[in-house]
N, C-alpha and C positions, 0 to 999 in steps of 0.2 A: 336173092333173085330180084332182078330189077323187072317191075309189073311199069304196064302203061296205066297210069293213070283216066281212069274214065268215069267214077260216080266222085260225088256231093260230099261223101261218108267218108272218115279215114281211120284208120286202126292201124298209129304207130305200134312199130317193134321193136327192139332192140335190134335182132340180127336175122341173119339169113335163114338159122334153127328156128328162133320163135315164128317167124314169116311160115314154117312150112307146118311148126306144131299146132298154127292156127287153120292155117287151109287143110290142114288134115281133120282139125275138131270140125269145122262147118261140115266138108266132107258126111262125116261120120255121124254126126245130130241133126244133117241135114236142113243146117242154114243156108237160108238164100246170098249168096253173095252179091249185095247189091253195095259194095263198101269196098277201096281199096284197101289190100293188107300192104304196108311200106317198112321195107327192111329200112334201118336208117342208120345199119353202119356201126351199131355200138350207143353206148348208152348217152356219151357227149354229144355226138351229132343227135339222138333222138331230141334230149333236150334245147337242142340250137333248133329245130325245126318246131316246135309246141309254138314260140310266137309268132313264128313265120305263117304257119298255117293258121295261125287266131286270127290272121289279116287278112288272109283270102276271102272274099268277100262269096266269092263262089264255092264255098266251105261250109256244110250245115252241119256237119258233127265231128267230133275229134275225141278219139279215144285213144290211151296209153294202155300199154302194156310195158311194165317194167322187170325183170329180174330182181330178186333179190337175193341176188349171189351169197355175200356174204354177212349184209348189215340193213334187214329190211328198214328201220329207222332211220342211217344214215342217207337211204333213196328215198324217203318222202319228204326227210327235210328238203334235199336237195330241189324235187318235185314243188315243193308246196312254198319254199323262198323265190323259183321262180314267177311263180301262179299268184304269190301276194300282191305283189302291185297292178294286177289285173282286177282283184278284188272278186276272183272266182272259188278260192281257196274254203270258205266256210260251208258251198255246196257241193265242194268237192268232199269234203271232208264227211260231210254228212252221205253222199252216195257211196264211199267206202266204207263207212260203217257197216250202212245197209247192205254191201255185198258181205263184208265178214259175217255177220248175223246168218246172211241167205246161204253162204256155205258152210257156217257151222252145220246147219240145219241138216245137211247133206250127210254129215259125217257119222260114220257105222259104226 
């Protein structure tokens, strides 16, 4: 679903499903939507958009959501061979840790 874009915040998607699985979780735990959610088509266009949107200057936060369909390792290489030569890759690396940790914790 094609949103207008109107805040600062963006929260890439894969596709049209994850775009709604997200507006449904805010929905439901009642986050503020103060962030656009952007279908982006699939997973090559999400990642043809991550530098595009590093440039916007009118851009304060950029968050992925990625699938991991079939080989969650072969999507963070992919992720994280982009994000190397931005030299953002070792704090990325370290806030996914820290989210595995946060929802191990969760787990019943």
């Amino acid at each position: 679903m094609k949103v207008k874009e109107q805040f600062n915040k963006k929260l890439l998607v894969e596709g049209n499903d994850d775009q709604h699985v997200m507006l449904a979780l805010c929905e439901k735990f009642k986050i503020s939507e103060d962030f656009d959610i952007i279908d982006s088509g699939g997973i090559d266009n999400l990642l043809l958009q991550i530098p595009l949107k590093l440039k916007q200057l009118s851009i304060s936060t950029i968050a992925v959501i990625i699938d991991a369909d079939l080989d969650i390792k072969s999507r963070w290489t992919s992720l994280s061979n982009l994000l190397a030569p931005l030299r953002i890759v070792d704090r990325i690396s370290l806030r996914r840790s820290m989210k595995i940790r946060c929802l191990n914790s969760f787990k019943r």
